[in-house]
N, C-alpha and C positions, 0 to 999 in steps of 0.2 A: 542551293538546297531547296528552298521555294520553287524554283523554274522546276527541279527533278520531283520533286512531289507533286506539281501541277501537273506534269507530263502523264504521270501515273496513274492519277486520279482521269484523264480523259480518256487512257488506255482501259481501263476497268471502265467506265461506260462504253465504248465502243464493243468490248469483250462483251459485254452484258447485254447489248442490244442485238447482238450478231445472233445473239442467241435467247431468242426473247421470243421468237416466233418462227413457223414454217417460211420456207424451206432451210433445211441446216444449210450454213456456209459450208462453199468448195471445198476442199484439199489443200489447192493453191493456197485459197484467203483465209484459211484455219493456220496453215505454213506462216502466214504473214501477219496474223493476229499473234499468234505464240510468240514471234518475234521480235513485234515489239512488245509487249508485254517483260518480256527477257530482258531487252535492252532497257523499259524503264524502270525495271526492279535493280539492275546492272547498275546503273545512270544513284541512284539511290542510295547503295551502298555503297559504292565507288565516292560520293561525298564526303559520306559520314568519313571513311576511312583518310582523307583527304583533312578534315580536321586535326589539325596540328593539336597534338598529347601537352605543348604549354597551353593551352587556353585554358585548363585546368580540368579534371575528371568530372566535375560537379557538372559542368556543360557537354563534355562529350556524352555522360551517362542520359541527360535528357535527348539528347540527339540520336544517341543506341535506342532506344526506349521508344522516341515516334519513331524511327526507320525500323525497326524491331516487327510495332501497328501494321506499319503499309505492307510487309511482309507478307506475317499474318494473314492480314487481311484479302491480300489475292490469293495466298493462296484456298483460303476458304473458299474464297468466290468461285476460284477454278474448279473447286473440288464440287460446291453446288450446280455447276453447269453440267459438271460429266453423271452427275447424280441423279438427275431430274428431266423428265420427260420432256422433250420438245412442245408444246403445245400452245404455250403462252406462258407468258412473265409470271415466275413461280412466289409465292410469299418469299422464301427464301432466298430465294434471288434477291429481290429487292431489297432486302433484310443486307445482305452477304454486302451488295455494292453500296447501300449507305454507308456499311461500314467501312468501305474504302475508300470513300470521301469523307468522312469524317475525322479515319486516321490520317489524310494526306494535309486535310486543315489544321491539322495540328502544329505543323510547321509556323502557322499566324500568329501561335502563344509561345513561340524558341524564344531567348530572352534578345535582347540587342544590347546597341551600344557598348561600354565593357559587359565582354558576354559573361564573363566569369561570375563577377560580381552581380550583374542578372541573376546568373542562374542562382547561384546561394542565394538570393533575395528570394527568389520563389520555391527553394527548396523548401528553406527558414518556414513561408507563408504557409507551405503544405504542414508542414509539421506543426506548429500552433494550431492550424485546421481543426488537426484529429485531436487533439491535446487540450479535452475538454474537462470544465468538473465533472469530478468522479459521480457516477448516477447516485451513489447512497450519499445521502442527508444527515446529517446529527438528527436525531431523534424520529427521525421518519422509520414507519415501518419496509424494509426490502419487498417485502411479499403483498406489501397494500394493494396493488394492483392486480392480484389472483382472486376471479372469483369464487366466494363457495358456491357449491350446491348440493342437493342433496348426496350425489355420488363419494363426490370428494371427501364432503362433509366438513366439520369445524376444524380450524390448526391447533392441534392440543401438543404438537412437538416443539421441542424447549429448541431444538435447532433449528428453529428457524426465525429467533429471537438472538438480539445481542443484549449482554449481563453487563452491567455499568462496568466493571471492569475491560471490558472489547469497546464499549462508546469510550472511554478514555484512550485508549491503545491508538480508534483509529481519530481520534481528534488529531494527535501526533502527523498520522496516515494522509490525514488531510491537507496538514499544513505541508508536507513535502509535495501533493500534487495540484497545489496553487502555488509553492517557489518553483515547481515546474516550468505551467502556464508563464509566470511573471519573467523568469529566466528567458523562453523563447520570443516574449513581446520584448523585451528592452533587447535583445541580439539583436535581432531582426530591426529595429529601428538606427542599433550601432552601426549595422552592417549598411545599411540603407546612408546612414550618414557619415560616414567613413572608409566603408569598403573600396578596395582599390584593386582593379587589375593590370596593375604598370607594370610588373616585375614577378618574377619566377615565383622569388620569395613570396609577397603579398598574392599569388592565386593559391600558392601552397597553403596559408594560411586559412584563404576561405573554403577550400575544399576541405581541412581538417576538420574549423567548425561545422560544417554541411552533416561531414560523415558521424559526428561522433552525436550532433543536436539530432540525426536521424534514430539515434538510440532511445532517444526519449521516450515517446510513445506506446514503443511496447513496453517499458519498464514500466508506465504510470498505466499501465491495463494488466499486466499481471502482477501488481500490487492490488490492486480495484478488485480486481477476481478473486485475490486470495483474504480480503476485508469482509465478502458476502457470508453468513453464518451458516454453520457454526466455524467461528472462529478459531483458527490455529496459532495459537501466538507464534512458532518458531518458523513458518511458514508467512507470516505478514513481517516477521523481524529480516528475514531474508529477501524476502521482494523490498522492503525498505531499504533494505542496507543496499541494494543494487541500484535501484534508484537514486541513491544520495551521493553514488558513488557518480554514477554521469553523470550528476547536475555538477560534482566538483568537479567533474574530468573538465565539462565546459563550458564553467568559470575559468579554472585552468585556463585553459588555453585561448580562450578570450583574453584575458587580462594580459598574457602576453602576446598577442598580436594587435597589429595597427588596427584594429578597431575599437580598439579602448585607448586612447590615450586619455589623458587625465581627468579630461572632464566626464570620462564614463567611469569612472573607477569606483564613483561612492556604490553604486546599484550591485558591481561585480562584488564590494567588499559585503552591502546588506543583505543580498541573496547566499553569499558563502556562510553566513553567521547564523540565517534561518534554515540553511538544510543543515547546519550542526545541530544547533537547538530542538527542530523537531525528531531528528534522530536519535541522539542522545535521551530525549521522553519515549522515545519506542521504544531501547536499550531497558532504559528507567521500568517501562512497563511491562516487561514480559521478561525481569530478570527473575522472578520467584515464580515463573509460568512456563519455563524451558524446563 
C-alpha cells in the first residue's frame, strides 16, 4: 500500500510538471503520462481491494477513505490541467497537486502492527477529539459574546435567557455530556490495554465498539443545540434520552467484550449508574413541562 501511494504521488508530479509550462507534451507522451497515471490509480485500488474483509471493517474503512483522497485528488488535478491555460504553473495547480501528495502521505498515519486494534484505537482518539464540553456554562450568559450597538441595540428578549428552571434541566444535560467524554477516555485506554486482533471474534468486537462509540458525537451536539434558549423541554428530553441510550448501548457492549475483563468493570458499572441518574433528573425535570 505505501509502495502504490508513493508511485502515485510521483505520477501526479510528473503530470503536474509536464504541464506546468510551454510547449504542451506530444500525443505520444500525453498517451503515456495517462497511462501511467491509470495504472497507479489501478495499482491503489487493486490494494485496498486485496485487503482481506477479517482484518476488520474499522481498518478497511480507513484504508477506503485515504485510497478514496488519492482518487479524488487526481482527479481534481486532471481536471485543473484540462482547465487552465498553458502558460505557467497555475495557483491551482499547485493547490490540486499538494493535494495529492498529501492524500498519498496519508498512508504514513494507516495504523500497524495488530492493524485492527490500531485502527479502533485511533478511531476511539478521533471521537474523544470532537467530544468536547458542551460550549454553554452553568450560569454563563450564551449570547455574552454578541456585541451590541446601536443597530442591534439592547437584548430585552426573555429568549435568549434560561429561567432557573432550563439551568436545572441542563445541569442533568451536562452531566450526560461529561459520562460521555469519560466513557470515550477509559474505552480508549481499555482498548489500548486489552484490545486484541487474534481472532475473528475479538476484531468483531472492536469494530462493534468503533461503530456504535462513532455515534457519540453527534448525539452530544444535538443535545448541546437543542439546550441553547429558548429552551424546549420535550426536545432536550429527547436529544437526552438518545444520548443515554448510546452511552448504554456502549457500556453494553464493552463490558461484554474482551476488553473489559474484571479489572475494567468498576468504571463500566460507575458510568452506567451516572447516565441513569442524570437521566432519570431530565425525566424528573420536564415531567410537569411536556
Amino acid at each position: 500500500l505505501g509502495q502504490t501511494f508513493q508511485v502515485t504521488s510521483q505520477e501526479a508530479t510528473k503530470l503536474s510538471l509536464a504541464f506546468s509550462r510551454p510547449p504542451l507534451p506530444s500525443a505520444e507522451d500525453c498517451q503515456k503520462l495517462s497511462e501511467d497515471v491509470q495504472n497507479a490509480i489501478l495499482a491503489v485500488a487493486t490494494v485496498y481491494y486485496w485487503l482481506p474483509k477479517g482484518q476488520g471493517t474499522t481498518l478497511r474503512k480507513m484504508v477506503r477513505d485515504a485510497t478514496t483522497e488519492v482518487v479524488e485528488g487526481m482527479i481534481q488535478l486532471t481536471d485543473t490541467i484540462l482547465n487552465a491555460p498553458v502558460e505557467s504553473l497555475s495557483q491551482e495547480q499547485l493547490i490540486s497537486t499538494g493535494g495529492v501528495w498529501e492524500a498519498c502521505e496519508q498512508v504514513s498515519n494507516l495504523p500497524r502492527g495488530e492493524y485492527n486494534q490500531a485502527a479502533v484505537v485511533s478511531a476511539l482518539a478521533a471521537c474523544l477529539g470532537v467530544v468536547k464540553d458542551a460550549a454553554l456554562v452553568e450560569g454563563q450568559d450564551p449570547y455574552g459574546d454578541i456585541m451590541e450597538d446601536e443597530e442591534l441595540g439592547f437584548r430585552g428578549n426573555r429568549d435568549t435567557y434560561w429561567s432557573e428552571a432550563d439551568r436545572q434541566l441542563l445541569s442533568s444535560c451536562m452531566g450526560l455530556m461529561k459520562a460521555s467524554k469519560a466513557c470515550l477516555k477509559k474505552l480508549l485506554a481499555a482498548v489500548k490495554a486489552h484490545g486484541k486482533a487474534d481472532s475473528p471474534e475479538h476484531i468483531a468486537q472492536l469494530d462493534d465498539l468503533a461503530d456504535i462509540a462513532n455515534e457519540i458525537s453527534p448525539s452530544v451536539d444535538e443535545l448541546a443545540l437543542s439546550m441553547y434558549p429558548p429552551v424546549n423541554p420535550l426536545a432536550v428530553r429527547l436529544n437526552a434520552a438518545k444520548l443515554a441510550s448510546v452511552l448504554k448501548k456502549v457500556l453494553e457492549i464493552a463490558k461484554t467484550s474482551h476488553v473489559c475483563p474484571p479489572s475494567e468493570e468498576g468504571w463500566v458499572q460507575f458510568l452506567t449508574g451516572a447516565v441513569d441518574h442524570n437521566m432519570n433528573k431530565v425525566k424528573n425535570f420536564t415531567q410537569g413541562q411536556l
